[in-house]
N, C-alpha and C positions, 0 to 999 in steps of 0.2 A: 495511331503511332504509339511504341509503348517509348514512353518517356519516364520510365522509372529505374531508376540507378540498382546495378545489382550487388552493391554496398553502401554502409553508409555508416561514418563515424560522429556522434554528436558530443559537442565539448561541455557537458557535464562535468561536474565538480564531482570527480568520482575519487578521488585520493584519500585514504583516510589519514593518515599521521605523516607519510612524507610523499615526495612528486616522485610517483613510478609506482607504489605499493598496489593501487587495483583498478580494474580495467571493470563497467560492468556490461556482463554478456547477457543479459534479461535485465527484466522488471516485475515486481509482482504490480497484480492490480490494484485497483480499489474501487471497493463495494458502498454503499453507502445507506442506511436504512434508518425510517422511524419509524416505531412500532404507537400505538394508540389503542388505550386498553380503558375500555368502556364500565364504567359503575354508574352506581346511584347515588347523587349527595344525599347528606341526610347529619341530622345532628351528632358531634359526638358519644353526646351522652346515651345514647339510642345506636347501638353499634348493627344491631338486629332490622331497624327497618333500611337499610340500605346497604349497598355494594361498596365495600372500600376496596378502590386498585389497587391500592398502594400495598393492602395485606394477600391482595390475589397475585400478583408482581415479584413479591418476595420470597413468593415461596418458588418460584422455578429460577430468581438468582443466582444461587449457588451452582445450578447445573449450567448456565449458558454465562455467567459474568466469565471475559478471559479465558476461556476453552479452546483448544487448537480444533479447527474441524476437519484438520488432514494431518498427517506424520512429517510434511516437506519432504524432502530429497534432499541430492550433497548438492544441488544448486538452488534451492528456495526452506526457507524458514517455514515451520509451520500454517497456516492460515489460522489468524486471532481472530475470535469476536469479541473485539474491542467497545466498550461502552462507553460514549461520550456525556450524554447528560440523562438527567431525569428531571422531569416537574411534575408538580400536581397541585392541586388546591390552590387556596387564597391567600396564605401566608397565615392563617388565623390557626386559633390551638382547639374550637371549641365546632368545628364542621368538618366532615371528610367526602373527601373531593368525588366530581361526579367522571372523572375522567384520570389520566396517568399519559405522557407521553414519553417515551424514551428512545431515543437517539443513538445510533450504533455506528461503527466503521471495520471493514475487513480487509485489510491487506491481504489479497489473496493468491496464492501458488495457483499452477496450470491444471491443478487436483483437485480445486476446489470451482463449481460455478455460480453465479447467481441464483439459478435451480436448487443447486445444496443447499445454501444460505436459506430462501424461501422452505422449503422441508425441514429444516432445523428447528427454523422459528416456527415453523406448525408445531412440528413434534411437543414443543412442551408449552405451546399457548392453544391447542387442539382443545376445542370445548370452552373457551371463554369466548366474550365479547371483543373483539378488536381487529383493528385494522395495520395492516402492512404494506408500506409503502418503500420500492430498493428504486435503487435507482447504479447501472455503473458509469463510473469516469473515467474508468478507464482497465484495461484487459493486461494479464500479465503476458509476457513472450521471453523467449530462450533462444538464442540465436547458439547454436552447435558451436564447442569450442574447438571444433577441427575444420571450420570453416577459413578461408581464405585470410578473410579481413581481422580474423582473431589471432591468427597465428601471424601475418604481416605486421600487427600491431604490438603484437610482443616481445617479437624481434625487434622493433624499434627502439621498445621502453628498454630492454635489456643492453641494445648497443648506446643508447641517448643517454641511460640512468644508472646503469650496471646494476639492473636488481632485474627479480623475473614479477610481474604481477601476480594479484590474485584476481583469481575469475570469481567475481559476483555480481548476485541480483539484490541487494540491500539498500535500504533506503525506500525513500519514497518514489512515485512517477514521475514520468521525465516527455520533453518533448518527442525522445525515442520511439515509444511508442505507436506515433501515427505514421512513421514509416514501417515499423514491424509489420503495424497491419496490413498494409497491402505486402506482407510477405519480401520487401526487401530487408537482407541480413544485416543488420544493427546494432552497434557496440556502443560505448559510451568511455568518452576518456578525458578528462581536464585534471586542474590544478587539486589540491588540498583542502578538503570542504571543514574545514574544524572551523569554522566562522561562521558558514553559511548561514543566510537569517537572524543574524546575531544583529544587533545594534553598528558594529563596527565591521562587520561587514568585508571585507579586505580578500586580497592576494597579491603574492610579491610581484615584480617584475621580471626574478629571474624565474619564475616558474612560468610565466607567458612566453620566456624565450625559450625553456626547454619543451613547452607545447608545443611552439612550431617548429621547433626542431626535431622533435618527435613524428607530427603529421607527414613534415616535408621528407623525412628517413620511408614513413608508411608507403608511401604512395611510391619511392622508387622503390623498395621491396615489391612492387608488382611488376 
């Protein structure tokens, strides 16, 4: 029996500055990768009998630190390869280390795949020692803004809030997603996220009441 809904609104904090401003209709993904890039210790002073990563590393930074690896569309941002960390060595000033690992993140458009991501990072670590390891958390999706549930939702925000939203896919992942995937249509709509993960953390009252007021207008628009 198919027991899956063929809409579904989840109450994300999608609000940027006040309660009605955006509705989001996607998600982008994210990617997640450590790269492990293979030398030979060896003393400082002695640069020649060993591998330093750190100076193998550096020279293809410039071309992949922060690079879009797609143009986005008028509904997804570019895809970044965003670099989270880097290590190497022992903390000492006087050995260079026999290893490098570095740690990446890609918020990614429906443009860009895991596949791209692995090509890329070949492309200019092609011919060194090291290892790549992706891993995804999660897949972008685009739910049609001429779909049912987008348009019955906007009519609500604009009779509930008197503004019209804006359709996006910003921000980070969301529980949305594991409904996208099985291909039910999927929006996202709550309160004012200007807190979100903040220390203080909050939403008013009257924005929970124009929530359900908003849902409960949704659902009789159908």
């Amino acid at each position: 029996i198919d027991l899956l809904p063929d809409y579904s609104i989840v109450a994300e904090p999608t609000c940027d500055k006040v309660f009605g401003d955006a509705i989001k209709i996607g998600r982008r993904g994210s990617i997640n990768g450590v790269i492990e890039k293979h030398g030979s210790q060896g003393h400082a002073a002695y640069p020649e009998k060993s591998v330093n990563p750190i100076h193998k590393v550096a020279q293809v930074l410039p071309e992949i630190a922060g690079v879009n690896l797609d143009e986005g569309d008028e509904y997804f941002s570019p895809s970044k390869f965003v670099i989270t960390d880097i290590r190497a060595g022992m903390e000492v000033t006087n050995v260079t280390p026999g290893k490098l690992k570095m740690m990446f993140n890609v918020r990614n458009s429906t443009k860009t795949s895991l596949k791209d991501i692995e090509d890329f990072v070949h492309r200019y670590f092609n011919g060194m020692n090291y290892e790549l390891e992706l891993s995804q958390s999660a897949k972008p999706f685009l739910t049609d803004p001429d779909t049912a549930v987008v348009k019955r939702l906007d009519e609500a925000i604009r009779s509930i809030c008197g503004r019209k939203p804006q359709h996006s896919t910003a921000g980070g992942t969301s529980d949305a997603r594991f409904l996208a995937e099985f291909g039910v249509q999927t929006v996202e709509f709550g309160v004012v996220n200007d807190t979100i993960h903040a220390p203080n953390e909050h939403t008013g009252i009257d924005e929970v009441e124009k929530l359900y007021r908003v849902f409960a207008e949704t659902i009789k628009n159908f």
